[in-house]
LUMVEXVEX-989890 format. One record per residue (C-alpha): residue in one letter; x, y, z; residue number from 1. Coordinates in pm, 1 decimal. Example, Ala and Ser with C-alpha at 12.3 -4.5 7.8 and 13.67 -1.06 7.14 Angstrom:
REM residues 2
- A, 1230.0, -450.0, 780.0, 1
- S, 1367.0, -106.0, 714.0, 2
***
This chain:
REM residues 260
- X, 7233.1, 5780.4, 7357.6, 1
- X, 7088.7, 6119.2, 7280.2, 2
- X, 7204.3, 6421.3, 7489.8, 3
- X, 7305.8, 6796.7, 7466.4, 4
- X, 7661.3, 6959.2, 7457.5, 5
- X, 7694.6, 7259.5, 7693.2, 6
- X, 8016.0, 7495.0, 7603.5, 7
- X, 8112.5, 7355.8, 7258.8, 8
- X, 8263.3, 7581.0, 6984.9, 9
- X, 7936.5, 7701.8, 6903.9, 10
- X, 7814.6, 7780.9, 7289.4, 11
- X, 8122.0, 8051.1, 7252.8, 12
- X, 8309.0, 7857.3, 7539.9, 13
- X, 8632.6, 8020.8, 7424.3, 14
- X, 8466.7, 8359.6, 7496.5, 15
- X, 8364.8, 8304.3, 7896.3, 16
- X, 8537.8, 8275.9, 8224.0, 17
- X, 8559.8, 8035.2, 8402.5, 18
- X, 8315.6, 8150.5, 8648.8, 19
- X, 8075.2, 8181.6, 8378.3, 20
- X, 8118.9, 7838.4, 8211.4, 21
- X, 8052.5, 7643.6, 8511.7, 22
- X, 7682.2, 7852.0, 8559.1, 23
- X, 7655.4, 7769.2, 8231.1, 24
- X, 7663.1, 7328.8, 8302.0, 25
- X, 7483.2, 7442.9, 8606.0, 26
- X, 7229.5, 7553.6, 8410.9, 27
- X, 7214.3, 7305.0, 8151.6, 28
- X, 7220.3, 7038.9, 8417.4, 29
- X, 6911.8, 7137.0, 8590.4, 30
- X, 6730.8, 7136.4, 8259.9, 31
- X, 6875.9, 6807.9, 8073.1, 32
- X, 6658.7, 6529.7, 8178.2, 33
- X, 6879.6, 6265.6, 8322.6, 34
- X, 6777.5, 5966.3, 8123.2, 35
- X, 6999.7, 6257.7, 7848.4, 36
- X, 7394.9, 6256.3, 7814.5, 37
- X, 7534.3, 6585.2, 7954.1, 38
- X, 7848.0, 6643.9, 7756.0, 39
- X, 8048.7, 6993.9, 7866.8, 40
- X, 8362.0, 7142.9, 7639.8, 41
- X, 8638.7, 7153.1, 7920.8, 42
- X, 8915.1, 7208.9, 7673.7, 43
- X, 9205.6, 7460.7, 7808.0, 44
- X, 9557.1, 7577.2, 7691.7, 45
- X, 9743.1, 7428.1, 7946.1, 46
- X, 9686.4, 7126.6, 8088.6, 47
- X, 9623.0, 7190.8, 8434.9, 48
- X, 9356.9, 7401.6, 8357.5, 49
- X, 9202.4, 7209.1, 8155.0, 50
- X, 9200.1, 6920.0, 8445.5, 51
- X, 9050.4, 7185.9, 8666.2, 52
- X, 8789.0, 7224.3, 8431.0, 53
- X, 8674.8, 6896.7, 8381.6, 54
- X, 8667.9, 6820.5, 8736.7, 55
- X, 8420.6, 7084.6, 8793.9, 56
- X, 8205.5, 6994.5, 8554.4, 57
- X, 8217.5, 6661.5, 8669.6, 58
- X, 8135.5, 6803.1, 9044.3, 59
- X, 7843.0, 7027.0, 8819.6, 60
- X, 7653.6, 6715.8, 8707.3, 61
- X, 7835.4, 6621.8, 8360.4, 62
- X, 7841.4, 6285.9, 8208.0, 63
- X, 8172.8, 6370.8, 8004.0, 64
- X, 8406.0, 6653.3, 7898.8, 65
- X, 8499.7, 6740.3, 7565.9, 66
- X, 8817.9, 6847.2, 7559.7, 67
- X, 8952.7, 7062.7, 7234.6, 68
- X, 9359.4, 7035.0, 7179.8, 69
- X, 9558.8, 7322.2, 7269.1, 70
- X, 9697.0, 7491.7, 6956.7, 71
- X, 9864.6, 7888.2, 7062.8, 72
- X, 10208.4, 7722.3, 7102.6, 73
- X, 10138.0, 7516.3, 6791.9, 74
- X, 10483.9, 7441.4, 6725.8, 75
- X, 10521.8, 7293.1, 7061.2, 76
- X, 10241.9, 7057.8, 7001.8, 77
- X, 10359.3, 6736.3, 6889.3, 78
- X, 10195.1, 6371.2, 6929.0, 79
- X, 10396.7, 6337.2, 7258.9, 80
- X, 10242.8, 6674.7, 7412.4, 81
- X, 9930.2, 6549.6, 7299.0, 82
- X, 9902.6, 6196.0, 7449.3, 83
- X, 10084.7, 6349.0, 7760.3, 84
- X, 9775.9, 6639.4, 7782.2, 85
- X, 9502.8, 6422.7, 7732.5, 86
- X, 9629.8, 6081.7, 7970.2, 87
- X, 9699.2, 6334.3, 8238.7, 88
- X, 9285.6, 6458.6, 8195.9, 89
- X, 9208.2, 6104.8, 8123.2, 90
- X, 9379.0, 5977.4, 8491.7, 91
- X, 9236.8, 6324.4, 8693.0, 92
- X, 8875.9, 6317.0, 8596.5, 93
- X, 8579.5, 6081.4, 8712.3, 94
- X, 8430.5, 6123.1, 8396.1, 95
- X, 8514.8, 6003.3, 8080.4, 96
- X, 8701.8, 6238.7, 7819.6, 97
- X, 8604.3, 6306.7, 7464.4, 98
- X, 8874.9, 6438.1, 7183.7, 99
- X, 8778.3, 6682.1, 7014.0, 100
- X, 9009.6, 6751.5, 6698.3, 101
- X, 8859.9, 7101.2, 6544.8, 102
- X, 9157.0, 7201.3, 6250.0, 103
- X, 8957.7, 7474.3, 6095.0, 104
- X, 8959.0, 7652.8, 6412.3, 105
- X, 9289.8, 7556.1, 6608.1, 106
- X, 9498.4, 7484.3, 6293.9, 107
- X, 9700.0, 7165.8, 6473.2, 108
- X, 9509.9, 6771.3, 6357.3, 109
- X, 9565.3, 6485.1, 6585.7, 110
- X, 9784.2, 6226.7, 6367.6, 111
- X, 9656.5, 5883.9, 6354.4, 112
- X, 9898.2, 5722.2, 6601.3, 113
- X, 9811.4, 5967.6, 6846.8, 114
- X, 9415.3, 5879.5, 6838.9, 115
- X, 9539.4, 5492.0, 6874.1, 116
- X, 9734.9, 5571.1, 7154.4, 117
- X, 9509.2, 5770.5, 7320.2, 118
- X, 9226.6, 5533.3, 7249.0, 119
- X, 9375.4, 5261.9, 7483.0, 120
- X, 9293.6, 5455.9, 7747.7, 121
- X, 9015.5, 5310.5, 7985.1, 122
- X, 8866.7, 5699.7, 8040.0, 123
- X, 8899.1, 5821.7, 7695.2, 124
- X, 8581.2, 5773.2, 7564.9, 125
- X, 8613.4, 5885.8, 7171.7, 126
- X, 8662.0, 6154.2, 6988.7, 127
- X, 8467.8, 6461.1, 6737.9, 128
- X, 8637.8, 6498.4, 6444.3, 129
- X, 8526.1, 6853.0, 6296.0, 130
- X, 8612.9, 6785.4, 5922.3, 131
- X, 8472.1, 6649.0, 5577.7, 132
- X, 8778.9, 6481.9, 5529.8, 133
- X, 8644.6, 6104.4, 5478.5, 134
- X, 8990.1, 5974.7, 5449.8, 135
- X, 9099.7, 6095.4, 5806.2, 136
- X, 8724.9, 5994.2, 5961.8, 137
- X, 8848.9, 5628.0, 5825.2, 138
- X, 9192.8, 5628.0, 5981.5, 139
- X, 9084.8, 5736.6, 6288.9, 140
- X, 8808.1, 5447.0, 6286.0, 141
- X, 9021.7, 5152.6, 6182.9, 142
- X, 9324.7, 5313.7, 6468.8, 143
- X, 9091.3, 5270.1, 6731.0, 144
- X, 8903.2, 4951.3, 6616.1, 145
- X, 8906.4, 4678.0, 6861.1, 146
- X, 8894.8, 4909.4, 7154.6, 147
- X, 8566.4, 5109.2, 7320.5, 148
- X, 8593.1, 5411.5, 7162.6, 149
- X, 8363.5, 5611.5, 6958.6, 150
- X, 8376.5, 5890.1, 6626.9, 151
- X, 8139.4, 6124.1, 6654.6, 152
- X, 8086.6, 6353.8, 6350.2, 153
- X, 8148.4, 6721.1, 6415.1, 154
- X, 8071.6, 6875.1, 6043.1, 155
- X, 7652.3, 6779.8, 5893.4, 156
- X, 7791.5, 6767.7, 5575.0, 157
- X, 7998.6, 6464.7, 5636.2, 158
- X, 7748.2, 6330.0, 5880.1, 159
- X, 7633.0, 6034.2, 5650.7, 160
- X, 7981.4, 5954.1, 5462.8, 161
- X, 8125.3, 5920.9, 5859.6, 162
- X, 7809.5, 5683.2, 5925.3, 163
- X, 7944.2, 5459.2, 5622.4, 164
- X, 8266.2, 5465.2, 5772.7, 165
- X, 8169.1, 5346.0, 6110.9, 166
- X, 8066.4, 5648.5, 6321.5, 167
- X, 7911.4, 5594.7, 6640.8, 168
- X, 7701.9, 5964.9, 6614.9, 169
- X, 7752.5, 6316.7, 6571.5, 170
- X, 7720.1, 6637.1, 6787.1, 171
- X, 7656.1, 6896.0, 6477.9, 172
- X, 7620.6, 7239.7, 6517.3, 173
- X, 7308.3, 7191.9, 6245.2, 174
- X, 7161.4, 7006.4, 6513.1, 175
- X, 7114.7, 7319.5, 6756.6, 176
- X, 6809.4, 7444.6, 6464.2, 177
- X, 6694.1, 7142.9, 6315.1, 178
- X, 6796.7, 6863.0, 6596.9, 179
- X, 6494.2, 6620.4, 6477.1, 180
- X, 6628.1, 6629.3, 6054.6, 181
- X, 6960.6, 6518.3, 6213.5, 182
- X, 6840.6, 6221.8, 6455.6, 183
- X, 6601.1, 6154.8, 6142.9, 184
- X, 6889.7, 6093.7, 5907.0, 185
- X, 7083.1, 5898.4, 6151.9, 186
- X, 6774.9, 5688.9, 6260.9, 187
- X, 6728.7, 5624.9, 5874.7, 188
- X, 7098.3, 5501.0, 5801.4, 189
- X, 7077.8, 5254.7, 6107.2, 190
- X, 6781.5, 5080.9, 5932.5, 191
- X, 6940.6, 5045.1, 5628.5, 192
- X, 6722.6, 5319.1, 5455.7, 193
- X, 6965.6, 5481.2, 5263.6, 194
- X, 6800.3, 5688.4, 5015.0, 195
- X, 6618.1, 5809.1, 5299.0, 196
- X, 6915.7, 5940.6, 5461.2, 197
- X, 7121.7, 6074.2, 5171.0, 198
- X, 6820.2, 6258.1, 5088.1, 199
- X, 6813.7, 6403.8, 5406.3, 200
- X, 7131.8, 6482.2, 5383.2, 201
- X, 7098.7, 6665.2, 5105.0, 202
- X, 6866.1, 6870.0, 5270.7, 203
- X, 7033.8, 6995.4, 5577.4, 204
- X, 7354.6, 7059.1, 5419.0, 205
- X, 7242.8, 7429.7, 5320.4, 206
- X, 7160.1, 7573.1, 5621.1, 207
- X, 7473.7, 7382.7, 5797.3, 208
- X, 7672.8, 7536.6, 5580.4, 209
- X, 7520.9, 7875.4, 5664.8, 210
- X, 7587.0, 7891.0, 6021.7, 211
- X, 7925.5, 7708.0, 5980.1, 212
- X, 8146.5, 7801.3, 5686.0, 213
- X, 7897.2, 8088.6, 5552.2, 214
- X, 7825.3, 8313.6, 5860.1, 215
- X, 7969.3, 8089.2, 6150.0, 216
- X, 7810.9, 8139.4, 6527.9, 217
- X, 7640.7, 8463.7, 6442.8, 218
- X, 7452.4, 8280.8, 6152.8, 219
- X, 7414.7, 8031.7, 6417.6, 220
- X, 7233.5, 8265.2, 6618.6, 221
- X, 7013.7, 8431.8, 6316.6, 222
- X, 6893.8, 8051.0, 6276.7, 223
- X, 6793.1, 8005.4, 6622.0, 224
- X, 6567.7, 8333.8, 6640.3, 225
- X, 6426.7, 8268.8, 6327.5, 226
- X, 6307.1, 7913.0, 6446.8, 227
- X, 6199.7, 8024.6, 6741.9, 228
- X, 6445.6, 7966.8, 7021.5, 229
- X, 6701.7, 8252.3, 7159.2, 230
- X, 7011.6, 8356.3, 6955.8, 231
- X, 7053.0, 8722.1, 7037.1, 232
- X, 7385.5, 8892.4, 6946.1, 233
- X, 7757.3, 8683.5, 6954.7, 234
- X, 8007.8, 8801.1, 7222.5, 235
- X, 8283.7, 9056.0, 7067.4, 236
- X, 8479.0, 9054.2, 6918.1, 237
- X, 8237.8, 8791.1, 6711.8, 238
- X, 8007.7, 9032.5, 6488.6, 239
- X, 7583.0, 8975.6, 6415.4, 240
- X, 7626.0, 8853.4, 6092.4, 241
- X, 7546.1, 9052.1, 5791.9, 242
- X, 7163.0, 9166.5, 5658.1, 243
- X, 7185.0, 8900.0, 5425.4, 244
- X, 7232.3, 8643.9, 5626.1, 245
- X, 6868.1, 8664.6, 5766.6, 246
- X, 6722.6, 8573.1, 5394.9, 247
- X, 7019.1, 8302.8, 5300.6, 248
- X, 6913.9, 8144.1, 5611.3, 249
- X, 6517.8, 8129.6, 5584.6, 250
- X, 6589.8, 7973.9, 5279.5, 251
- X, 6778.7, 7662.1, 5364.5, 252
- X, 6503.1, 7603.7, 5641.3, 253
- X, 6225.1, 7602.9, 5381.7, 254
- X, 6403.4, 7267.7, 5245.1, 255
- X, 6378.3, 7090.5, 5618.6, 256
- X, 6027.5, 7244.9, 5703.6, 257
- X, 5865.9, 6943.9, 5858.4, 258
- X, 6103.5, 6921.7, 6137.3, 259
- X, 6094.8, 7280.6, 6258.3, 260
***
């Protein structure tokens, strides 16, 4: 199913209130056509609030919650914290519950036997996993094979190695500027026309590189004002990006100019 992501790492959720992330699925909700998946990032330090969270969104019209792990006491954070976090979500919300394992920015991974675990559970629907790392993308797979649960791709650049591995889908931050490329290559790789998709993947790995790794949300937000949507300015302390970025970025959309 196709759908849109309201308050993921790129939406700045980290950044807003609470008051201001629920107008925010408001929002979206009253816009996303409801034949579309709703998905709203929930995720919270402690667990309570995170519960809180999800069951407004739930009460605002989401289909799910994706729900980051807490990582500022990171020594505390151990496979048993985890599972306990994310089964106490998975029991207090009417809606199912996405992982979402995001190293780069909370510096904590979910191991293997805690994605197993946490798969078993009726509510817990899947999980993004933001790396390139193909090896992990595997283990994850094969951990949770047998019961409903679904990998969805968090990085473009590792968008068609995690098809080849068994990935349900993605939600890709590359997807916010060039959204047709990236159902395009996934569309081509579920009809066996490979080429096709490595080809395309090729070609949107530039620019998601530029407004992940490059220039982050700011380059993000260059992107979408170049391509005619509304990026504006990031929330401080998150800076514009630089001058340069504006010209970096043009260029890896002249490579995917068909789909803008």
């Amino acid at each position: 199913m196709r759908g849109i992501v309201a308050l993921g790492s790129n939406g700045e959720a980290p950044l807003l209130d609470d008051t201001e992330s629920d107008r925010v699925i408001e929002a979206a909700r009253d816009v996303v056509p409801r034949d579309r998946v709703l998905i709203a990032g929930t995720g919270r330090e402690s667990t309570r609030a995170a519960i809180s969270a999800s069951r407004r969104a739930a009460d605002l019209g989401a289909d799910a919650v994706l729900v980051r792990t807490p990582s500022y006491f990171k020594q505390r954070m151990t496979p048993e914290a985890f599972v306990t976090h994310y089964i106490a979500i998975a029991d207090a919300v009417p809606i199912p519950v996405l992982l979402y394992n995001y190293p780069a920015v909370t510096g904590l991974t979910l191991t293997t036997d805690t994605v197993a675990r946490l798969s078993e559970h009726p509510n817990v629907l899947g999980i993004k996993e933001t790396t390139t790392d193909a090896a992990q993308i595997g283990a994850y797979i094969e951990a949770a094979r047998g019961q409903q649960f679904d990998l969805l791709a968090g990085s473009a650049p590792a968008l068609y190695a995690a098809l080849c591995l068994g990935a349900s889908g993605a939600i890709l931050a590359a997807a916010c500027i060039v959204p047709r490329a990236c159902v395009a290559l996934f569309e081509a790789f579920r009809r066996g026309a490979y080429d096709e998709a490595r080809d395309l993947q090729e070609r949107i790995n530039p620019l998601a590189r530029a407004v992940t790794s490059s220039f982050g949300v700011a380059g993000l937000k260059v992107a979408l004002d170049l391509t005619g949507y509304v990026g504006r300015k990031p929330r401080p302390p998150l800076r514009s990006a630089p001058q340069e970025a504006t010209a970096a970025i043009q260029q890896t959309l002249v490579l995917l100019q068909e789909f803008l």
